[in-house]
C-alpha positions in Angstrom: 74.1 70.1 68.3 72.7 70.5 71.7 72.3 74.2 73.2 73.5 75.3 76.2 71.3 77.6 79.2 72.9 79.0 81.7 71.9 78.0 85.2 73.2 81.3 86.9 70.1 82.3 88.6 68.7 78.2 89.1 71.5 78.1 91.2 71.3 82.0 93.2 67.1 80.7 93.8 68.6 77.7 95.3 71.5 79.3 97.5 68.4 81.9 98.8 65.9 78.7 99.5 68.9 77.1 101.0 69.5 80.2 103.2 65.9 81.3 104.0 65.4 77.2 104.9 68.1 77.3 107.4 67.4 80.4 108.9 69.5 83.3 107.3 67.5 86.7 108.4 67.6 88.9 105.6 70.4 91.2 106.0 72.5 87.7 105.9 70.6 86.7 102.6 71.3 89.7 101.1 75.2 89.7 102.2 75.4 86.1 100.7 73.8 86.8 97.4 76.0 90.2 97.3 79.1 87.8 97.6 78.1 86.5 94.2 78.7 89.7 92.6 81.0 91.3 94.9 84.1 88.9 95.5 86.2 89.1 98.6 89.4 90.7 97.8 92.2 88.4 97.4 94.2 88.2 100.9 97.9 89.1 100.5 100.6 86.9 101.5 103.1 87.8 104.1 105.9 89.1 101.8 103.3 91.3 99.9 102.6 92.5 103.3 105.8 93.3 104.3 107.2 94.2 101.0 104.3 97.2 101.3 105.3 97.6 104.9 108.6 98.4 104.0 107.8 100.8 100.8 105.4 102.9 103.6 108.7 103.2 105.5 110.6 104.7 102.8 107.8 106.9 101.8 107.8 108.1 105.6 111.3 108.6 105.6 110.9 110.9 102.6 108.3 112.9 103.8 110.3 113.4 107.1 113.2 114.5 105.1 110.9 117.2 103.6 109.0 118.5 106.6 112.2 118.7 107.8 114.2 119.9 105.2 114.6 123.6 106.1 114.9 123.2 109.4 118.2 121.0 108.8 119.8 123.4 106.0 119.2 126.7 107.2 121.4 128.3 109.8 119.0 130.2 112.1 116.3 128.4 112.5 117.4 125.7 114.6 120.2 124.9 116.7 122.9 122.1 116.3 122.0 119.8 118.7 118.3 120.0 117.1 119.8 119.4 113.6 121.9 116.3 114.5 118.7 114.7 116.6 116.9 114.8 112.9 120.2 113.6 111.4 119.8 110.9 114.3 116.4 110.3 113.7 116.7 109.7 109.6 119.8 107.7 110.0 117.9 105.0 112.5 114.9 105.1 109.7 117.6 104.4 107.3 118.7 101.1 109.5 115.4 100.3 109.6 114.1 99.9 106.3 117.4 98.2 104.7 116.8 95.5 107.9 113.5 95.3 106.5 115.0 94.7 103.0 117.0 92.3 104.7 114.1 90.0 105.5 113.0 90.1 102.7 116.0 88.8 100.9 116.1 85.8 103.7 112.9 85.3 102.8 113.7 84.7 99.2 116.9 82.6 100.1 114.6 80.5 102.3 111.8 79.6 99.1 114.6 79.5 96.5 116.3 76.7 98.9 112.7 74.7 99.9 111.2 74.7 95.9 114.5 72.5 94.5 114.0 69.5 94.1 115.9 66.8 93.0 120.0 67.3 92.0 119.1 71.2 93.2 117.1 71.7 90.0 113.4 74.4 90.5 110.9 71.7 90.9 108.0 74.1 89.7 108.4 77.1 87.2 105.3 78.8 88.6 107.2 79.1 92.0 110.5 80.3 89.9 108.8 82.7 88.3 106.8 83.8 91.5 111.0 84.1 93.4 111.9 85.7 90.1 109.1 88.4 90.7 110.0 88.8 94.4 113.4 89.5 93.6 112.2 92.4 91.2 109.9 93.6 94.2 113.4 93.9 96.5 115.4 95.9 94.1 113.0 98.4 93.3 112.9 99.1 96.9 116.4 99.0 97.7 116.6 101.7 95.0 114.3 103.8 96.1 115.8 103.6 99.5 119.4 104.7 97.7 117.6 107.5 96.1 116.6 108.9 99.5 119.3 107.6 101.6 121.2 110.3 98.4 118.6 113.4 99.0 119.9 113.0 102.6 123.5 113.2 101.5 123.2 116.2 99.6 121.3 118.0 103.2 124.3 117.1 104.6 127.0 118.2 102.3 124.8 121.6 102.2 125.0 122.0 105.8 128.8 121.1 106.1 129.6 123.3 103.4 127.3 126.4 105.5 129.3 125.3 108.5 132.6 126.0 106.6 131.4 128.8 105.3 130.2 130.6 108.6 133.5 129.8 110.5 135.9 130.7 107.2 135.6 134.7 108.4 136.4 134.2 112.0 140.1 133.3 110.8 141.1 136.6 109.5 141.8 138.3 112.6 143.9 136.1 112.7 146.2 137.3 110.6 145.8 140.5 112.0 147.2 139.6 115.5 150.0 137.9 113.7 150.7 140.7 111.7 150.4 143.0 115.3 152.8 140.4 117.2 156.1 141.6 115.7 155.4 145.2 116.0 154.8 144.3 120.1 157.7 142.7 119.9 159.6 145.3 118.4 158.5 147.4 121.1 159.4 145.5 123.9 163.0 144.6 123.2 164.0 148.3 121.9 167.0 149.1 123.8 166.0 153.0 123.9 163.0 154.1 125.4 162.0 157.1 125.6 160.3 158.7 128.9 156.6 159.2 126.3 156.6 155.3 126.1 157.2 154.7 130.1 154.2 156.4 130.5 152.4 154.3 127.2 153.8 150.9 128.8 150.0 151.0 131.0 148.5 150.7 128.2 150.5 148.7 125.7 150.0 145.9 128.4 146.5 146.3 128.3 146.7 145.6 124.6 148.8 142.7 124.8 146.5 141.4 127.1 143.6 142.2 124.8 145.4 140.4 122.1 146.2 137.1 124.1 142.7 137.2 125.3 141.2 137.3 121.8 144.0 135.0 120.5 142.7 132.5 123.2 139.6 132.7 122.0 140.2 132.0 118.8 142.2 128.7 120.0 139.0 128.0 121.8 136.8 128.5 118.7 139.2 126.3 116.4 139.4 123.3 118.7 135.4 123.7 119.4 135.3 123.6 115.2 138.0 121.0 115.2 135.8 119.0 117.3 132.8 119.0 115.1 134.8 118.3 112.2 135.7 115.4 113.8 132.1 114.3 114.4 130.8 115.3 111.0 133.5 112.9 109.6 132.6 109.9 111.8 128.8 110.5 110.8 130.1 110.9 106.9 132.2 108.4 107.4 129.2 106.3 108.9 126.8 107.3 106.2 129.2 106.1 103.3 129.4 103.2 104.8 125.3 102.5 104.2 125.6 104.2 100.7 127.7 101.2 99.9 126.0 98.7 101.6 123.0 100.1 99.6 125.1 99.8 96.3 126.4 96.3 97.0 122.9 95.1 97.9 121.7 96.9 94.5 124.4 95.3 92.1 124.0 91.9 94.1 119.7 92.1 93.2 120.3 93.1 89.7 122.8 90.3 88.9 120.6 87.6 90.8 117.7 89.6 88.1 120.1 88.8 85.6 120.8 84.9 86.4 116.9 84.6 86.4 116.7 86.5 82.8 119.4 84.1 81.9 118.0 81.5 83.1 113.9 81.9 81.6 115.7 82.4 78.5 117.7 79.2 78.7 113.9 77.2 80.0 112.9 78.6 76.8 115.0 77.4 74.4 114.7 73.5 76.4 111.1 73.9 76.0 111.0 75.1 72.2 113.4 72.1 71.4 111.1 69.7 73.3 108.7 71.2 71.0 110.6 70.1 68.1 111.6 67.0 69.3 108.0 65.9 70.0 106.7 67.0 66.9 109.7 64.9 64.9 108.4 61.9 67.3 104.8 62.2 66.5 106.0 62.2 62.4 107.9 59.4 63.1 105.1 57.3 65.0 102.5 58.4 61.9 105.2 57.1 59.1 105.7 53.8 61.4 101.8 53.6 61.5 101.5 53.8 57.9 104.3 51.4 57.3 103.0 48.4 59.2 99.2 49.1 57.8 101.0 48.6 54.6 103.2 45.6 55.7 100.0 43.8 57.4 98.0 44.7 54.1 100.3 43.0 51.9 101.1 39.9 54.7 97.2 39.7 54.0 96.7 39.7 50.7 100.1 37.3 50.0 97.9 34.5 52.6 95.2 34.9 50.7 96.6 34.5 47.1 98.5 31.5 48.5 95.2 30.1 49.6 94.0 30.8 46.2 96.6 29.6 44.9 96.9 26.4 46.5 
């Protein structure tokens, strides 16, 4: 049995010769001999690239939603128009990472339609396996962009609900100036009055005018709230919109992760009966071997006892 030796360092003595003799200094040398130990890391193909591209997104979309967290809940530290810029702002990072996932998903469309081959059927199950882990790479991030995209919808329901809240109080005078109206009324159209209330009429005008004023304002203050009811539907309405685009885009991923599941198990079973097939084939060639070694031996010995014979 011959012995093997390995030839590692032969072949490092030569790549240093072959260095010095061209005329490496030695900082290159030592770089080149490092490379032996030290490999390059691997360089990352586009989709990698943008797959962790879009995964920094979310991730800076999160921590925005956490800087600014407090500013966009609480009621006094910032005003409305700042809170719906940041509402603004996380909506357009939103956009912008499910576009992102968009590519992506062309990008898959594009491989799955250039690696079939003939009557549509995968051509190579390296490459359906290498679609089948790209697809796994896009749901995890469209998930984690629906778990954000959720935290958001809960800072939002929380500020509504404050909003509701604050302006809930405001409506009970209300009631009181309702209440105050029939009484004025009362007054006014009494068919006796008295010479005391001549000389309060001065003043029960003053009040009246007091109470339209405030009731006014309260008109005022409804439609202003009516308004931004209004606005925080069309952005609620706007955001549920994207929560089930996210969904759709989720269930659509998992069922194509599905078809693939269905579809390895499926290459499987084909290749296990192949297996089986080719293992009945190679019995059959062995017994056909052994039958014409036995037919040829007995053709040959029935020549040669009819030689004998004859």
């Amino acid at each position: 049995m011959s012995r093997f030796r390995d030839r590692t360092e032969d072949f490092k003595d030569s790549v240093r010769k072959s260095a010095v003799s061209i005329g490496y200094n030695e900082s290159k040398v030592a770089s080149t001999m490092a490379s032996f130990i030290i490999h390059k890391p691997k360089e990352r193909s586009p989709f990698t690239k943008a797959a962790f591209k879009t995964l920094d997104s979310i991730k800076e979309l999160e921590q925005f939603m956490l800087k600014h967290r407090k500013d966009y809940v609480d009621l006094h530290r910032t005003t409305e128009q700042e809170k719906d810029s940041i509402e603004q702002e996380i909506t357009a990072f939103i956009k912008a990472c499910k576009e992102q996932i968009d590519i992506l998903k062309n990008s898959i469309r594009n491989e799955e339609a250039n690696s079939k081959g003939w009557l549509g059927l995968p051509a190579d199950n390296f490459n359906a396996d290498t679609i089948a882990h790209k697809h796994g790479v896009v749901l995890i991030l469209s998930e984690k962009l629906h778990s954000v995209t959720a935290q958001f919808d809960q800072l939002r329901a929380t500020r509504f609900q404050d909003i509701i809240n604050r302006a809930m109080p405001r409506r009970k005078p209300k009631r009181i100036i309702k209440e105050a109206n029939p009484i004025i009324t009362t007054l006014a159209n009494s068919e006796s009055i008295k010479p005391d209330e001549i000389q309060a009429q001065p003043r029960r005008v003053q009040q009246q005018q007091l109470l339209d004023d405030e009731t006014q304002a309260l008109q005022v203050e409804l439609s202003n709230l009516l308004d931004g009811a209004r606005q925080t539907e069309t952005k609620m309405v706007e955001m549920s919109a994207l929560n089930h685009l996210m969904a759709t885009h989720v269930l659509q991923q998992a069922q194509q992760i599905e078809l693939l599941y269905d579809q390895a198990v499926e290459a499987t079973k084909n290749v296990e009966l192949g297996n089986k097939e080719l293992s009945q084939a190679i019995q059959r060639n062995s017994s056909s071997r052994t039958f014409l070694l036995l037919f040829f031996f007995v053709l040959t010995f029935s020549v040669l006892f009819l030689d004998w014979y004859s």
